[in-house]
C-alpha positions in Angstrom: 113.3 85.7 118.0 110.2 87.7 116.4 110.6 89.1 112.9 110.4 93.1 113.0 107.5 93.3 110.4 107.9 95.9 107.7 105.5 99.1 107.7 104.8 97.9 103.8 103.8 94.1 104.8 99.7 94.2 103.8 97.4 93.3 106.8 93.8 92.5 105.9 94.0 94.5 103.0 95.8 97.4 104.7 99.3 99.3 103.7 100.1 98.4 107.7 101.6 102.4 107.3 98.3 102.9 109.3 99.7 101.7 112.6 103.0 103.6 112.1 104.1 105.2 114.9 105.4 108.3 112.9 102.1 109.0 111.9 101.4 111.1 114.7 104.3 113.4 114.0 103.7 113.6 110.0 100.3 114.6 110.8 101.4 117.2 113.5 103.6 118.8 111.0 101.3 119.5 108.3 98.6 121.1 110.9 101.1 122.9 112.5 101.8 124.2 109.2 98.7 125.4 107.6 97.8 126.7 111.5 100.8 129.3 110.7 99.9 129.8 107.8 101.7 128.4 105.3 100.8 127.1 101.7 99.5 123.9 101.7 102.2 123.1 99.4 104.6 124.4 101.9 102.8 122.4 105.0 103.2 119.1 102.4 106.3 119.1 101.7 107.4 119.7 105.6 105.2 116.2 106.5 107.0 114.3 103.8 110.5 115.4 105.6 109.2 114.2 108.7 108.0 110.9 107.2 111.1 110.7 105.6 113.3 111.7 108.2 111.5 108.6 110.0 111.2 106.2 106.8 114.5 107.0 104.8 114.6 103.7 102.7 110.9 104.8 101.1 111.0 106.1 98.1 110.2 110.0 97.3 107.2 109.4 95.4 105.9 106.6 98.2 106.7 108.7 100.8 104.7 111.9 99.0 101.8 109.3 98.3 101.8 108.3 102.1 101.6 111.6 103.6 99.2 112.7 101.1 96.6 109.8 102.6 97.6 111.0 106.2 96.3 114.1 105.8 94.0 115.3 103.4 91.0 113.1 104.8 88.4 114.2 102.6 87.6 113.7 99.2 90.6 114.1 97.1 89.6 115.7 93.3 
């Protein structure tokens, strides 16, 4: 029987959180968020809930850390 490999495990110098399949839904959130016209704070903190909801044994600061790399794609300051 095959291991169930961790989202965490490193693959060639990734996080592996790339290929998560929640992804998808974190990043959904967030757009759907700003597209209504909420704070980005607001659209933030409503894609960490969704990771969360989906990754409950992450920590709060990993989790914030994660969705922070999900969806600001452009240079952060």
């Amino acid at each position: 029987m095959a291991a169930k490999k961790s989202p965490s495990a490193p693959r060639n110098g990734r996080t592996g959180f790339e290929d998560c399949p929640c992804h998808a839904a974190v990043v959904r959130a967030h757009a759907g968020m700003i597209a209504s016209g909420a704070p980005d704070s607001v659209a933030l903190e409503a894609a960490v809930r969704v990771y969360r909801y989906h990754h409950p044994e992450v920590a709060p600061g990993r989790a914030h850390d994660q969705v922070e790399r999900w969806v600001f794609t452009g240079p952060l300051h």
